[in-house]
N, C-alpha and C positions, 0 to 999 in steps of 0.2 A: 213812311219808310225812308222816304228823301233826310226827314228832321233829324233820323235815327244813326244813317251812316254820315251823314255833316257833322254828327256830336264826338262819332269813332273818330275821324279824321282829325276834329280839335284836340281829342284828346291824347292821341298821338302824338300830334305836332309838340303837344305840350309838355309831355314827357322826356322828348328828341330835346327839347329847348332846355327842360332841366337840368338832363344827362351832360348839356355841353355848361352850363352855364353853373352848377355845383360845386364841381372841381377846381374850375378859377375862383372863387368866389372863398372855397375849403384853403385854396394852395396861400391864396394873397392874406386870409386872415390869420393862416400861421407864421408867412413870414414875417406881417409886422409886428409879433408877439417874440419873434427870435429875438435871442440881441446875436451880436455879429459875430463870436462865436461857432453858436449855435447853428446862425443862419449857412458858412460856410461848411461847417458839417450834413448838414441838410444835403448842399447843391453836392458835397462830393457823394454823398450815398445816391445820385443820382445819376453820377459821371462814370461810365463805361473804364473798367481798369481790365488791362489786359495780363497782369498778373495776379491770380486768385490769391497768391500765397502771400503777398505783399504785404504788410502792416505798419502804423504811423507809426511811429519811434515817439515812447513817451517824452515828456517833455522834463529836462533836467533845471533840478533847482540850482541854483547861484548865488552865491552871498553876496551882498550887498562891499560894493567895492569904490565904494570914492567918486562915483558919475560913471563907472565903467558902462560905455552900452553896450558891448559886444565882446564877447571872447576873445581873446588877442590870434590866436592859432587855433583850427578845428580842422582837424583831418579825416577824410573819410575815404576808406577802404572795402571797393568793388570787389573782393574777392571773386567771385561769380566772370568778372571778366577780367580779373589781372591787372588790376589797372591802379594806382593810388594818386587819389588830387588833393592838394592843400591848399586850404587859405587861410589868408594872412589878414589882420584887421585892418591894413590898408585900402582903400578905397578899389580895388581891383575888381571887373565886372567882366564876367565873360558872357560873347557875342550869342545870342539865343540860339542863332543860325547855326554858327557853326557846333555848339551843342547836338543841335537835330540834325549835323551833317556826321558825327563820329559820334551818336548814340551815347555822350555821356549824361548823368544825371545832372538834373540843375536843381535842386530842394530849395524852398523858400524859409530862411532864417528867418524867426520872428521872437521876439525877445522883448517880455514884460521888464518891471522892475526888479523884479525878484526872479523869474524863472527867462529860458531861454524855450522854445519848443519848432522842435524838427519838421515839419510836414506836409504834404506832397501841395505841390503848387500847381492848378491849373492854369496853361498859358492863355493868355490874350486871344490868339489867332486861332482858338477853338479846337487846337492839338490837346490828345489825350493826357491825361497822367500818368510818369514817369514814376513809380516808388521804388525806393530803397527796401531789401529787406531786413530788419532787424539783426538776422546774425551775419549778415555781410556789411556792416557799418560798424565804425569807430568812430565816437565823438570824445575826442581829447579838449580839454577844458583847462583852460589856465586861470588861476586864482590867483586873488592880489590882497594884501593884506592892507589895512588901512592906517598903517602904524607908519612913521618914518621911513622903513624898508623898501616902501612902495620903488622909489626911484632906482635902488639898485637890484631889487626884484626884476624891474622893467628891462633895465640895462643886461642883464642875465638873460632875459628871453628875447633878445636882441642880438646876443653873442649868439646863443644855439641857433634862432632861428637863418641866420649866418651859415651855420652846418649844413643847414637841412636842405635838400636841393630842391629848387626853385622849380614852382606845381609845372608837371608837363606834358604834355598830353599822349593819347594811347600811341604805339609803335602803329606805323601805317600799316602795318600789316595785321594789326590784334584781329579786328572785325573777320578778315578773311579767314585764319587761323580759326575761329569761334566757328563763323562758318561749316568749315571742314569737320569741325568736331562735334557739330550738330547731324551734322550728315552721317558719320561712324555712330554715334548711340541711334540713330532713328535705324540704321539697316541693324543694328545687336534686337532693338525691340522689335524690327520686322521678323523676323527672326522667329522670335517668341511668340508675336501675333499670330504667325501663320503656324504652329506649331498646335499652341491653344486655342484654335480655330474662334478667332476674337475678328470676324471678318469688316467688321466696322472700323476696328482700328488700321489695322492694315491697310484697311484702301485712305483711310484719314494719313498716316506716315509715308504711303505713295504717293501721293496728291501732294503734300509737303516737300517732300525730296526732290518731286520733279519740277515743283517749281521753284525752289532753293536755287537746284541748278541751272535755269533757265535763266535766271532775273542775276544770276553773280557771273555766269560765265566762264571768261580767260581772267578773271578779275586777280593779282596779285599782291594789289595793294588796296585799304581802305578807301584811297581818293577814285577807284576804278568804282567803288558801289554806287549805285543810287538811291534814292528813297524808300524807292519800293524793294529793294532786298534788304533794307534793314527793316521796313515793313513784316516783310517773308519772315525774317530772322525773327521777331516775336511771335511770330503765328506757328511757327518752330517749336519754339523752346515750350508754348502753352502747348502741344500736342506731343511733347515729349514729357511734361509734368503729369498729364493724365496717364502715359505709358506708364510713366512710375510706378506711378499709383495702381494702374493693373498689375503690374510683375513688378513687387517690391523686394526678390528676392534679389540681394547684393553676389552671395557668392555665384549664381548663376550668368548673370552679369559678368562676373570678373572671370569665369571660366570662358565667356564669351569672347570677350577683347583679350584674354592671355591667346587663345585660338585664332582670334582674327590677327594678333599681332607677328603669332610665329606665322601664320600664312605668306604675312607682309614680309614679313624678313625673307624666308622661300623666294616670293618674287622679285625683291631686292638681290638678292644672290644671281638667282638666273641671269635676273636684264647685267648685272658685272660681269659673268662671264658671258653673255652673248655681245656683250660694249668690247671687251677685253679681244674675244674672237672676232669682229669684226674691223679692231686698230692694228690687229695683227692682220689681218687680211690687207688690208689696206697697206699696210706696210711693206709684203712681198709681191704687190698688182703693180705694174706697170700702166702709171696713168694712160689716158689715149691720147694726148698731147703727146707726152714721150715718144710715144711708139710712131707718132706721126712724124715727130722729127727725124726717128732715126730711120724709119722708111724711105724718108723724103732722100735725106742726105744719103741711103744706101744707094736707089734710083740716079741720082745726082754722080755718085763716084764710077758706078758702069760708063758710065758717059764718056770719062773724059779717059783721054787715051793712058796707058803704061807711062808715058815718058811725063805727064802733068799730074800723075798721082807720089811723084820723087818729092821729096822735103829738103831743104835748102840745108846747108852746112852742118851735112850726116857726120862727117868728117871730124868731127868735137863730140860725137858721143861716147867713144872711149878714152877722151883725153881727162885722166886724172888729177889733173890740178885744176880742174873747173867743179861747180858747184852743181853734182847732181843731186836729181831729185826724183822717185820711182813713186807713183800711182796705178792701183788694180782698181778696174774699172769697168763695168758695163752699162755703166749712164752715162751720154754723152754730155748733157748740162751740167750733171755736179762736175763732171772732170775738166769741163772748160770755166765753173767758178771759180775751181783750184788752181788752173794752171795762171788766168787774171788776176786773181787776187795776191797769189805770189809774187809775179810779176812788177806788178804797180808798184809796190812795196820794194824791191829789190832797188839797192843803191847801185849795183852793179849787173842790170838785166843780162847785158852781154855776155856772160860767166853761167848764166844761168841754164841746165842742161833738164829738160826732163823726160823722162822714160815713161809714157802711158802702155802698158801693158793690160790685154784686154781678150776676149774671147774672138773665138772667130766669126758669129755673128755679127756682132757690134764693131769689128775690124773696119769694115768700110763704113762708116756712117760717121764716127771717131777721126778716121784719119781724113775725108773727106770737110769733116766741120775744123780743120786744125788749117785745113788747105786752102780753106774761104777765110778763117780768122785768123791770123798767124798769132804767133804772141810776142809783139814785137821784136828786139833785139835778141831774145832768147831762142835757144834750140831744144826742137820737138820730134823725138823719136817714137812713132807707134811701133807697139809690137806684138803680136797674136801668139796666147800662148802653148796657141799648138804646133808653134814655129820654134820655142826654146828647149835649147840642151837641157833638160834638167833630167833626171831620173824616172821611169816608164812608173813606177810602181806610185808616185807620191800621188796623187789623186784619189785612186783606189785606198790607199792607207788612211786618207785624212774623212773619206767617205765613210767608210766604214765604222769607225772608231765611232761615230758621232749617230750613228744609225738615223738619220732625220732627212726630211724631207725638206726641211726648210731652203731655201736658197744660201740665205745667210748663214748656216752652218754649215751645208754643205758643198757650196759653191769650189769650186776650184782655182779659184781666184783668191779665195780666202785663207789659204794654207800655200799659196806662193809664197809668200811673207817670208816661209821657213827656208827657201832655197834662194836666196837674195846672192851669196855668191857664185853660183851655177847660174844665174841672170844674166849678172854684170861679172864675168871672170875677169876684165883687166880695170875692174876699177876697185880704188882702196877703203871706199866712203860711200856712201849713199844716205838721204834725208829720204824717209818713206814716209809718204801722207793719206790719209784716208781717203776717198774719195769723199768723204760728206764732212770735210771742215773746212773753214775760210781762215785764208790768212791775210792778217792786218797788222803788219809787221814785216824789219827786213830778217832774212832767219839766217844773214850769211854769219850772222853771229853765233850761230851752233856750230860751225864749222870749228871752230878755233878752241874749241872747249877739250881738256885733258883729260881724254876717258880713261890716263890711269890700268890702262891694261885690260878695261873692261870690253866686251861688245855692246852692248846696247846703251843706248841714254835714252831715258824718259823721266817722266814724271809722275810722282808716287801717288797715289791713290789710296790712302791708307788714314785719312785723316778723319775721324768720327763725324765731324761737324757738317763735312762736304758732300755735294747732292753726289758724287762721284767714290765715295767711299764703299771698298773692298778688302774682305778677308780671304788668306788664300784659304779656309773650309770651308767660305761656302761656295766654289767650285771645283775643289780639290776632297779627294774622299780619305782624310787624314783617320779611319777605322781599319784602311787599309795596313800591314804591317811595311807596307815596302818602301809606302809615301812616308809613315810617322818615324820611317828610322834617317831619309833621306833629305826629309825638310822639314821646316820650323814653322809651324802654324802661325807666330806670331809674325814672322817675317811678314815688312811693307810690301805692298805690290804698288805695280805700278802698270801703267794703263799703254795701249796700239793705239796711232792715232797721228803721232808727231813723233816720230825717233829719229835719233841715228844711231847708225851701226859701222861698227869697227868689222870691215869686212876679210881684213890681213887676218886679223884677231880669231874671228870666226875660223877661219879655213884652217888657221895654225890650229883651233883646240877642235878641231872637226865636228862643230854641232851640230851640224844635217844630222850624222849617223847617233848622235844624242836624241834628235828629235825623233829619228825612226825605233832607236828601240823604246822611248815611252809610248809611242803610236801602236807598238807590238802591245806591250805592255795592255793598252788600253784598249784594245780590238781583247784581250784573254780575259779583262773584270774591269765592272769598273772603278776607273779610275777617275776621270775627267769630266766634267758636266759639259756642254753641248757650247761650241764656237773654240775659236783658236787662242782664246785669253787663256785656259787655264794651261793649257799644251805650253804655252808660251812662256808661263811664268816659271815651269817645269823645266824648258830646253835653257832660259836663260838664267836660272838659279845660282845666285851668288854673281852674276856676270852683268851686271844693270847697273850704272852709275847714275845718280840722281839729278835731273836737270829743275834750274831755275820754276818756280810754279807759271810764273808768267808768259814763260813760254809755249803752256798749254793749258789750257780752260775745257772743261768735258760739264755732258750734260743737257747742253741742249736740246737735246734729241729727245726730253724723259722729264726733265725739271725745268720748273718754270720760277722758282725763285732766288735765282743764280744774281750774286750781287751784282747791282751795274759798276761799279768801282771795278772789281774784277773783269768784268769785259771789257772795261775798256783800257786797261791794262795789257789785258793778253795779246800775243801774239797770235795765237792760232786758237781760235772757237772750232770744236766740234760740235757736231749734232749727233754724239752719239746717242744708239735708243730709235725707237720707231718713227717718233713725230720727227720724217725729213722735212726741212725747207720747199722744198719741191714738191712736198705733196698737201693736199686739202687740211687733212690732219695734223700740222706742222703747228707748232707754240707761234700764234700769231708775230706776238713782240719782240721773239729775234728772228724773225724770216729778212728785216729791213738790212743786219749783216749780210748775209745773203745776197739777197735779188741786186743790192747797189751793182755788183759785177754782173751781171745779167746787162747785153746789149739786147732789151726787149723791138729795138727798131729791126732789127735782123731779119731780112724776107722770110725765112725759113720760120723763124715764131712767131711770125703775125699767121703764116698759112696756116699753122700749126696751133693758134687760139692760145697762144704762151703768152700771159698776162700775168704784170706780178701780183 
């Protein structure tokens, strides 16, 4: 019995020893029967390809050409990734590395005497094979004839090749882009799977997506990938080619991404208008900086007695042969960039008068911040405008007419503008400036300019090219019969911001009661789109004389590709439009006009976190 299971056991052994020792013995006497050829064909039908669909590219004949070894130009085109390389019969060798860092092919050229053949090269360092597919390649082949012509044949594919732009590699961003777009067809065929209850696939295109995502990340350029998400990204693309192949129907497909892409567009819409409502928001909020300094400085002016809230040399605010200047206002830092930036600029500061008119809140905080910083040689009148003569009903008229809630429409500071000689009754002249523009320039030079009989000087707005370009239809309702028989659509407008106004002139043609009956007018239809630009272009019609461009630059506030040649030209930058200087949202690259006039050492904004 002993002899019986000793003989099982060799016999066993002896089968195990076949079993391993067969196969070696099968494998080595075929390959030294291959020739080399052959034998490479062998190793690649044993080499793991992770593209099923992949196939060698037959191998193109060649005529025998004078010792040519190689094609002069072969261009091959990745269609599949967007990408095109060329090479050139120069010795040019690209880096393996960076190949397997940006996922291009590398094909190993090998070229008999008579034929050339394409075919996949496995690398040295035991990395898989990369194939090309047949309809995504182009082999362009340049042939030479062996007659005399050869030389200036050559010379000819030396000129073109001159044309043709020098091989370059994928945009850093191809890979990511690919990415993305493998992500959108995997959730169209999730889709499908879970529809056609194909529960294998599904979980196989979950498993893929989520790790797509995980291994690429915040990635927005190809140099952010690593290995392993271009890894991912074939493991992708093979579980997207099986998808296919389950749900080969196209049109359902393309009902699919026509659907998911109005979807996309829908949420592209919304996030514009919730961006749009929120810069708008942020436009009429009063930062907490702000509101801290005007707290501060309001606390600050209780303090000090009646007789140390007087302003030195009152005495020169109605003297008309000095150079005023009127600002409406309820911010106190734009109105102290303004009153600095003038200033500085001013060859003659001494002459220089200006009139901050402002609400009765902001009254003490205003006159307070003017009474810590004075503005040099110049004279600084506050004044509250629930303190001035002007007529009871102009608030209510300018409110009404515009039905909004907004500040900037309705504010009442904003339709001051219109009673500029019920302001200043003994003066002939006034420069009125916005609260949100910087001046860098001396501006006693508008003084001296020939208004011609006119009230207003500004500057036109009417020029198609400019980020500041206006029609009067689109704030004026020219279907109306009243406006098309009264003014001219094509008339230039011109822009609030930097004027002067002929205040004699004014009173002689009496245009308050101009301004009040289109306000009538516009409170009965409408007439006027919302803010005091169109009212304005209305009261001064025909009455506006055209100033210099240079003396006012617009834009700021809305355009960000306002020439630098022009700015620094101008005399007066506005920031008209939402994006103030002062605020978060402000066009970074011209906040630097700006803040220069900004004393950021000033006790009050450092308490206040006021940082440019």
């Amino acid at each position: 019995m002993r002899k019986i299971h000793r003989w099982q056991r060799i016999l066993i052994l002896s089968l195990l020893f076949f079993t391993l020792v067969a196969p070696i013995i099968f494998v080595s006497h075929r390959l030294g029967n291959f020739s080399p050829a052959g034998r490479k064909e062998f190793v690649e039908d044993l080499t793991f390809k992770y593209r099923t669909d992949a196939v060698t590219l037959n191998s193109i004949k060649q005529e025998a050409g004078g010792g040519l070894k190689e094609p002069n130009l072969v261009i091959y085109e990745d269609k599949g990734f967007g990408s095109t390389m060329s090479y050139n019969s120069s010795n040019e060798k690209i880096d393996s590395k960076q190949l397997e860092t940006s996922g291009d092919v590398d094909p190993d050229l090998k070229q008999s005497e008579n034929s050339v053949t394409v075919a996949n090269h496995s690398k040295s360092n035991g990395t898989n094979n990369l194939e090309i597919d047949e309809d995504q390649a182009l082999l362009k082949e340049t042939r030479y004839s062996r007659s005399g012509e050869k030389e200036q044949s050559n010379r000819k594919i030396v000129q073109d090749d001159q044309k043709v732009q020098r091989p370059v590699r994928r945009a850093v961003d191809e890979k990511v882009k690919e990415i993305k777009d493998q992500l959108i067809r995997a959730r169209t065929f999730l889709n499908f799977a879970i529809l056609g209850g194909n529960a294998h696939l599904v979980k196989e295109l979950r498993l893929r997506m989520k790790d797509l995502e995980r291994v690429t990340g915040d990635a927005n350029k190809d140099t952010d990938l690593s290995r392993r998400a271009l890894q991912k990204m074939r493991s992708m693309e093979a579980s997207l080619t099986k998808a296919s192949r389950v749900f080969p129907d196209c049109s359902s497909m393309a009902k699919k991404l026509r659907a998911m892409t109005y979807n996309a567009e829908d949420q592209v819409r919304a996030q514009q208008n919730q961006a749009a409502y929120l810069v708008d928001l942020a436009a009429r909020t009063t930062p907490k900086s702000l509101h801290c300094l005007s707290m501060r400085l309001t606390t600050e002016y209780f303090t000090v007695s009646p007789d140390g809230r007087q302003f030195p040399k009152q005495e020169r605010v109605h003297d008309p042969n000095l150079l005023h200047f009127a600002v409406f206002t309820d911010n106190v830092l734009a109105c102290a960039v303004v009153v600095n930036s003038t200033v500085s600029f001013a060859l003659e500061e001494e002459k220089i008068v200006f009139h901050v008119v402002t609400d009765f809140v902001n009254f003490p905080a205003i006159s307070m911040w003017f009474l810590l910083n004075p503005p040099g040689k110049a004279t600084v009148q506050i004044q509250s405008i629930d303190n001035l003569a002007v007529p009871s009903g102009m608030h209510k008229s300018g409110v009404n007419v515009q039905n909004s809630l907004d500040p900037r429409y309705s504010s009442r500071l904003n339709y001051l503008r219109f009673y500029l000689p019920d302001v200043f009754p003994l003066l002939n002249k006034v420069v009125l400036l916005d609260h949100d523009v910087v001046v860098q320039g001396d501006l006693s030079g508008v003084w001296s300019m020939n208004m011609n009989g006119k009230v207003n000087g500004a500057v036109e707005t009417c020029q198609e090219n400019e980020a500041s370009f206006h029609r009067m239809d689109m704030f004026i309702n020219f279907t109306d019969p009243f406006v098309a028989k009264r003014f001219d659509v094509k008339r230039c407008t011109w822009a609030f911001g930097m004027n002067l106004f002929d205040l004699q002139e004014w009173r002689r043609q009496n245009l308050t009661d101009l301004y009040h009956k289109y306000m009538q007018l516009g409170n009965e239809r409408p007439l006027w789109k919302a803010g005091s630009l169109p009212i304005g272009w209305a009261t001064f019609y025909n009455q506006t004389v055209t100033l210099d461009r240079r003396w006012h630059v617009l834009g700021l506030g809305y355009e960000s590709g306002i020439g630098q040649d022009d700015i620094d030209k101008a005399v007066v930058l506005h920031y008209d439009g939402v994006m103030k200087p002062w605020l978060d949202i402000g066009i970074a690259k011209y906040k630097g006009y700006w803040t220069k006039f900004v004393n950021y050492d000033q006790p009050h904004l450092q308490q206040c976190n006021i940082h440019p």
